[in-house]
C-alpha positions in Angstrom: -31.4 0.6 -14.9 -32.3 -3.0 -14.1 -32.5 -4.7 -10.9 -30.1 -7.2 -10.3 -29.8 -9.7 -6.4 -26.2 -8.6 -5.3 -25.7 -6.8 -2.2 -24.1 -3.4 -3.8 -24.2 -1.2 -0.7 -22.3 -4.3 1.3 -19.5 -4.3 -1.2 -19.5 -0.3 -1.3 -18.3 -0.4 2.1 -16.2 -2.5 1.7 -14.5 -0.6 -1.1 -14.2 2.2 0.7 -11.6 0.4 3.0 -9.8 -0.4 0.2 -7.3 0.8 -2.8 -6.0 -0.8 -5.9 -3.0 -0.4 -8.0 -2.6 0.5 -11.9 0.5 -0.6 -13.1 1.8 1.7 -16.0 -1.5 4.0 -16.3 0.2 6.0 -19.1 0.9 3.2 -21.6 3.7 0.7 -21.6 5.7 2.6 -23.3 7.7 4.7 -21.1 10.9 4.3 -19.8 9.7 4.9 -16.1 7.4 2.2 -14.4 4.6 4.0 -12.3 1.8 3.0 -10.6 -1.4 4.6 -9.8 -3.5 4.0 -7.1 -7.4 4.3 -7.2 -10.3 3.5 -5.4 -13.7 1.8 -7.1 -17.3 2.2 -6.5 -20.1 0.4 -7.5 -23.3 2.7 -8.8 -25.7 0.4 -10.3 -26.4 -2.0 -13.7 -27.2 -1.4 -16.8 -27.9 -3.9 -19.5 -25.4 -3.7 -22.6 -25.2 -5.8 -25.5 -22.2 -8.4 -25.7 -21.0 -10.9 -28.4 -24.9 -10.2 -29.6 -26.5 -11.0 -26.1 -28.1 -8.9 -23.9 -26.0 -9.0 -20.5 -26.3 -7.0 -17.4 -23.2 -5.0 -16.2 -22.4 -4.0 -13.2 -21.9 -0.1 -13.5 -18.9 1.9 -11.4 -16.6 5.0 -10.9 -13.3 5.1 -11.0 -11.5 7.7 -7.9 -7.4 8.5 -8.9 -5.7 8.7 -5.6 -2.5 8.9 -5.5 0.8 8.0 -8.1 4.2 7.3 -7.3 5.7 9.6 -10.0 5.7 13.2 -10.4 6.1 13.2 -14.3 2.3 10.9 -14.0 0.9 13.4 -11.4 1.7 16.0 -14.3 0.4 14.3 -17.4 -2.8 13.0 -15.4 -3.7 16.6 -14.7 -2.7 17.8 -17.9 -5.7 15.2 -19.5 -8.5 16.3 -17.3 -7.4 19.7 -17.7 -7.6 19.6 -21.6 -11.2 17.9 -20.7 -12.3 20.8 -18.6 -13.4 18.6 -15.8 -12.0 16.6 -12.9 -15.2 14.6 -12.9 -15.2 12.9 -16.7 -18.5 10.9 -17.7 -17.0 7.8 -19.7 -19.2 6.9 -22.9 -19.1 3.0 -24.1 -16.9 3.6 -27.2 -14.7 6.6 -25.1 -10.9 5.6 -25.1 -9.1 8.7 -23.3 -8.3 6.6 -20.3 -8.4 3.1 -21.8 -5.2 2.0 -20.0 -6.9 2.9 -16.5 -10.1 2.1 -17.2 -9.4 -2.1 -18.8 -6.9 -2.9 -15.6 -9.6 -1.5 -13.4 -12.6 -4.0 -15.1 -10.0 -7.0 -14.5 -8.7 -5.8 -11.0 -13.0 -5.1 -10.0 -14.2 -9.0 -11.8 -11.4 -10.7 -10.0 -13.0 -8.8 -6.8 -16.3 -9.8 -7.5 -15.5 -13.0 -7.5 -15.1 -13.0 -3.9 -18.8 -12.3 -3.3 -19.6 -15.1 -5.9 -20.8 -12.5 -8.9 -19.7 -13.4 -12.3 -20.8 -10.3 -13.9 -19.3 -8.0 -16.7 -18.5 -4.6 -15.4 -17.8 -0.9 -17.5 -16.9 2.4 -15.9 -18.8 5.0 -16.5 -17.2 8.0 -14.3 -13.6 8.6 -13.3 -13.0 11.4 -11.4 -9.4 13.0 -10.2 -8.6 13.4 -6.9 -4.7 13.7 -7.3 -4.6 17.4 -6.4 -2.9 20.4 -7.9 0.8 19.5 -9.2 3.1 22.4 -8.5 6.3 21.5 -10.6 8.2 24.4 -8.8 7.8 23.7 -5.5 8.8 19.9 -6.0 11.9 19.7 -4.1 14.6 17.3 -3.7 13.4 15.7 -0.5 10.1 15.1 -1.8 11.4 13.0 -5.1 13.5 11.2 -2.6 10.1 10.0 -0.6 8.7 8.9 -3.9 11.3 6.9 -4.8 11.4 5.3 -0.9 7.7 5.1 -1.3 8.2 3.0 -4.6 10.6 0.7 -3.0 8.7 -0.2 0.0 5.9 -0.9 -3.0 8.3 -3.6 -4.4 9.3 -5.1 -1.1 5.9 -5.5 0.4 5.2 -7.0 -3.1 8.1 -9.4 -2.8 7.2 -10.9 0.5 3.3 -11.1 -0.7 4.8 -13.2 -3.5 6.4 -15.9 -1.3 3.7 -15.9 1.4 1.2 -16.3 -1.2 2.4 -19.7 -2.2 4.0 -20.4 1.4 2.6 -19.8 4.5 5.7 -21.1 6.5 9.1 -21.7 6.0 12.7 -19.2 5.5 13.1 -17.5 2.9 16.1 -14.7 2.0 14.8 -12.1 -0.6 15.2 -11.7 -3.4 17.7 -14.6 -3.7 14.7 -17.2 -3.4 12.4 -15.4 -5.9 15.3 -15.1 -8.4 15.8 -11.5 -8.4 19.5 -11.3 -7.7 21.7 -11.7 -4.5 20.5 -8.5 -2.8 18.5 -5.3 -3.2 20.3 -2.6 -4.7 18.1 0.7 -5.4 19.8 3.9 -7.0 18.3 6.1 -4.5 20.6 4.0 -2.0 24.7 3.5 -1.1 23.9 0.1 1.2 22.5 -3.2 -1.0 20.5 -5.3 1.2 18.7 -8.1 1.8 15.4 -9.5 3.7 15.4 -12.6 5.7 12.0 -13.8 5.9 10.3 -16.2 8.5 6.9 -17.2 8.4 4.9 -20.4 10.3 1.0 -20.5 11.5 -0.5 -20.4 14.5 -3.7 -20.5 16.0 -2.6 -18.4 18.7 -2.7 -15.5 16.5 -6.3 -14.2 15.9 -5.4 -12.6 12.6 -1.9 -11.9 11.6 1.4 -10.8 13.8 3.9 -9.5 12.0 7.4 -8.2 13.7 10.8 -6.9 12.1 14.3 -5.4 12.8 17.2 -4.1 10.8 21.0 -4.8 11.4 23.3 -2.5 9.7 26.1 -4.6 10.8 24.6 -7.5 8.0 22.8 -4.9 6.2 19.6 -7.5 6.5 16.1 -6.7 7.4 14.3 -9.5 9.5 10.8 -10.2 8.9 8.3 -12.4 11.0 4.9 -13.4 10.0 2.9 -15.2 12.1 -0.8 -15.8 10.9 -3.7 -18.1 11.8 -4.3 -21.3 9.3 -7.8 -19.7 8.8 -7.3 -16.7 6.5 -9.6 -14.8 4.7 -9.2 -11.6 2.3 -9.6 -9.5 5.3 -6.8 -11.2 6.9 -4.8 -10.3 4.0 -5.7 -7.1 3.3 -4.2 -6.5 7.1 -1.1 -8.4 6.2 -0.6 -6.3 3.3 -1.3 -2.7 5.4 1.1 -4.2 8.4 4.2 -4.6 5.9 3.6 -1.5 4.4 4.6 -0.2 8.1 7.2 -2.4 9.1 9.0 -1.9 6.3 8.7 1.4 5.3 10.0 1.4 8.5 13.0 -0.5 8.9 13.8 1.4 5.0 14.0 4.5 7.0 17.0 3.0 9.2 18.6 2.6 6.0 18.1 6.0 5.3 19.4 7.0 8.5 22.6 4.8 7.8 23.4 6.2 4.5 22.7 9.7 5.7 25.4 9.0 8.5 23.4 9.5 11.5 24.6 8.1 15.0 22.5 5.0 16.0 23.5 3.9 19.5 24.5 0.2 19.2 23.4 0.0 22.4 19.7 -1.1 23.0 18.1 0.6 26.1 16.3 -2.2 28.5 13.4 -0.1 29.2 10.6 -0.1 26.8 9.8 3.7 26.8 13.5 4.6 26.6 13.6 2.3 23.2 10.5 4.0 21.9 11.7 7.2 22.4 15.0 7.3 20.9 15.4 10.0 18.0 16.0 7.7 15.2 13.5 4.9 16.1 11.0 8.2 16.5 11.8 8.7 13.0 11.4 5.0 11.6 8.0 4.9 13.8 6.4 7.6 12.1 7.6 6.8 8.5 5.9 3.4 8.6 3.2 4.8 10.5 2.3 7.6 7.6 2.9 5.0 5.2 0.1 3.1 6.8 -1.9 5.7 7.0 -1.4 6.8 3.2 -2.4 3.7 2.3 -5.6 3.0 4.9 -7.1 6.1 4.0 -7.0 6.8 8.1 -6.0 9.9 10.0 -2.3 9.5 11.1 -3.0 9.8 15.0 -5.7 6.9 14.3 -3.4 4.8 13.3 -0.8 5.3 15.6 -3.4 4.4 18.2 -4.6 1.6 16.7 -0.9 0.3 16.3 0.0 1.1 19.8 -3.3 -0.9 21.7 -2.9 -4.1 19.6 0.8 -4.1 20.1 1.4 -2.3 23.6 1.6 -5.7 25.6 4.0 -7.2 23.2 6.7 -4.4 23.4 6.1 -3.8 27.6 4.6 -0.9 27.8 2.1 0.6 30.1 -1.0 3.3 28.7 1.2 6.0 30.6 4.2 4.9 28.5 2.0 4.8 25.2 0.6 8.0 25.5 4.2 9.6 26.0 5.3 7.8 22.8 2.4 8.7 21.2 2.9 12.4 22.2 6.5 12.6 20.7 5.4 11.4 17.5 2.6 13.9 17.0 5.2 16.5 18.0 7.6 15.6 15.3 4.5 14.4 12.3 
């Protein structure tokens, strides 16, 4: 193992705050579209030969976290399973998890980039962490959270694709990224659409992000505000905030298809607003969401949510902690 100047423990930690999608891990060959998620983790260098030079690459393990479809859950755990191991050692010319493995050395250079290292990378370790898959006990309600997990993929990835290019402006999705006049997912009766507003502010220290759904239009409203000054942090928070918000305002169109009774009515008083059934319900949806995809204890998050955003929305600690409450209660 060679010694190489690159801070490896700095970028460690900052892996650990962070996940990565692999799109089709399977092969592209399937009907389905899946995508798995994984976390990376730097271990050392080792010096290989490439196009006949000596180079130094940057050594790392590969964690499986979480995938958005069952049949993948099953297959993955088949593999390891037929390997006798949920902690595989990867040799240089192994290609059992090729598909996982390349979009993993693209998705970890591009990274790399960011702390100014050009290096070559190879995995040499992926380990499973998807847990057992118990085909049986799969019930309906489960598949259905998938599939609502899966869409508010897409539609975080939609409005990434637009702010990406433009940092202000209004936009209605997916009409202005050519995708059609409105959503329409099978695991759905309403079609919708978004209606996106974004501008910049130095006001904002990072990124403030606020949305609402009206069944009446069947259009969900999304604000972003964000400072001119953005960094990778910054986004990474953009990217976990509309993960919440909209997994959010997607569980008011669950509620809406399933019939429930929303008062059309909205309460003056904060805490009343808070603490209606159905916006209970829609809190905590985008709040596990979040939390899925932070890697953070539910109630942390929920905290975290409720001190940057307590002002904003009127309400006082006492009001806070009885909202809080109610959502533990029901989680």
């Amino acid at each position: 193992m060679s010694l190489i100047d690159f801070p490896i423990e700095r970028i460690n930690k900052f892996l650990e705050r962070h996940s990565f999608e692999i799109e089709s891990p399977l092969g592209y060959g399937l009907n389905k579209p899946m995508t798995l998620t994984v976390k990376l983790k730097l271990t050392g260098v080792k010096p290989m030969i490439s196009v006949g030079d000596w180079k130094d690459f940057i050594e790392y393990t590969i964690y499986l976290e979480d995938i958005d479809y069952e049949f993948g859950h099953m297959i993955l755990n088949q593999m390891f399973e037929n390997l006798n191991a949920n902690d595989y050692k990867i040799s240089n010319t192994d290609t059992t998890f090729y598909v996982i493995t390349s979009q993993s050395n693209v998705i970890l250079r591009n990274f790399l980039y960011h702390f100014s290292l050009d290096y070559h990378v190879t995995c040499t370790r992926i380990v499973n962490n998807l847990g057992e898959y118990h085909p049986k006990s799969m019930n309906e309600g489960l598949i259905k959270e998938g599939k609502y997990d899966s869409m508010t993929r897409q539609l975080v990835k939609d409005v990434l694709s637009v702010f990406k290019y433009q940092k202000e402006g209004n936009y209605l999705l997916p009409e202005d990224i050519n995708k059609g006049e409105s959503y329409n997912f099978p695991v759905f009766d309403t079609n919708f659409t978004i209606e996106l507003s974004m501008e910049l502010s130095d006001k904002v220290e990072t990124v403030d992000v606020d949305g609402a759904f009206y069944p009446e239009d069947d259009v969900i409203e999304i604000s972003i505000t964000s400072n001119p000054n953005l960094d990778r942090e910054v986004l990474e928070e953009l990217h976990f905030e509309l993960n919440e918000l909209i997994r959010h305002e997607v569980e008011h169109i669950i509620q809406l298809d399933r019939g429930d009774k929303i008062p059309k009515k909205e309460p003056k008083r904060p805490l009343k607003y808070y603490t209606r059934r159905h916006e209970l319900s829609a809190q905590l949806a985008g709040f596990k969401r979040r939390a899925q995809k932070e890697r953070k204890p539910l109630e942390d998050v929920i905290r975290e949510w409720f001190r940057k955003n307590k002002l904003k929305h009127g309400l006082s600690d006492k009001n806070v902690e009885v909202v809080i409450n109610q959502l533990l209660d029901i989680a």
